[in-house]
C-alpha positions in Angstrom: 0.0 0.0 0.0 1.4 3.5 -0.8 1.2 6.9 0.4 -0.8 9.6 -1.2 -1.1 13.3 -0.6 -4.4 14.1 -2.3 -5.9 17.5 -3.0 -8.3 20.0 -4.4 -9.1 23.7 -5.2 -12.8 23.5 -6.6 -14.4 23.8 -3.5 -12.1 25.8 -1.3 -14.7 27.7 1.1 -15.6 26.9 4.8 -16.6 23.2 5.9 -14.4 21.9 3.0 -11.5 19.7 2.9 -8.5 20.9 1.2 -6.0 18.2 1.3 -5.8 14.8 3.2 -3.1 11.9 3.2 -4.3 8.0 2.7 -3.3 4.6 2.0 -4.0 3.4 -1.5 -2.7 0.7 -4.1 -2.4 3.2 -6.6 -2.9 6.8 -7.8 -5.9 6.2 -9.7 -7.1 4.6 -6.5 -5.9 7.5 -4.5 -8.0 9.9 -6.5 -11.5 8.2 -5.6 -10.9 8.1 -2.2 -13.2 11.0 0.1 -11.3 12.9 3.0 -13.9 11.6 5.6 -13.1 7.9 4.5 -12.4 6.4 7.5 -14.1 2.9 8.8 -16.3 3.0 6.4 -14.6 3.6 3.1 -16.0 6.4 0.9 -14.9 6.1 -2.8 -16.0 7.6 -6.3 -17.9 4.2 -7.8 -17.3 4.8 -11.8 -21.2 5.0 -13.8 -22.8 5.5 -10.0 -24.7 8.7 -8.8 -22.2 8.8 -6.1 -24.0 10.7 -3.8 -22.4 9.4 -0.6 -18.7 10.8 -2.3 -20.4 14.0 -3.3 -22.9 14.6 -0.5 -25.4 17.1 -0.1 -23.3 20.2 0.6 -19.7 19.6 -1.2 -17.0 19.4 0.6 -14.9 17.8 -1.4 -13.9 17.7 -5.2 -17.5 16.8 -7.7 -15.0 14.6 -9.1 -11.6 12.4 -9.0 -10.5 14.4 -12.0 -10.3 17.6 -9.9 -8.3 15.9 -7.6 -4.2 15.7 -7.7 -2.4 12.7 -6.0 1.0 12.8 -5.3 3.2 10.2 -3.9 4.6 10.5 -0.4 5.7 6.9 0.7 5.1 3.7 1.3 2.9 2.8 4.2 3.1 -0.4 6.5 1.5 -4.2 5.4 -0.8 -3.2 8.8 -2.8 0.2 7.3 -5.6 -0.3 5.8 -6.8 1.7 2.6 -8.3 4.9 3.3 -7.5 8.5 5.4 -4.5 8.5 7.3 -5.0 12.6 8.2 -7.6 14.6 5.9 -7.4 18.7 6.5 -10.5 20.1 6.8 -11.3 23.9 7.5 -14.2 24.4 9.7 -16.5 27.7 9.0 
């Protein structure tokens, strides 16, 4: 599993996240992934409404096109895909 520092400037107002660090396969991968995946994964499901991704105030990119992934590392066999550490500014 690798290390991703993912981001976004289309929604860059209060209760949005701007940036967040997770564990993915690949960057592709890394892209779909939302900030507030945690326990319960939230990804971008290709030809699905993706409502839960989106939600109904956006706080994150509409889509894993306007989002850049960068590679940061390499994490441990023991973390699991998803957010390691999402930044979120609060309004």
């Amino acid at each position: 599993m690798n290390l991703y520092r993912i981001s976004q400037t289309v929604n860059d107002g209060y209760d949005t996240y701007d940036s967040a660090i997770v564990a993915a396969p690949d960057e592709a991968t890394a892209r779909k992934i939302h900030p507030s995946a945690s326990g319960d994964l939230r990804m971008w499901v290709d030809g699905s409404d993706n409502k839960d991704w989106i939600g109904h105030y956006p706080t994150w990119a509409p889509h894993p096109d306007a989002v850049t992934a960068t590679l940061i590392g390499i994490a441990t066999a023991s973390v699991p895909m998803g957010t390691v550490l999402a930044s979120f500014n609060a309004g």
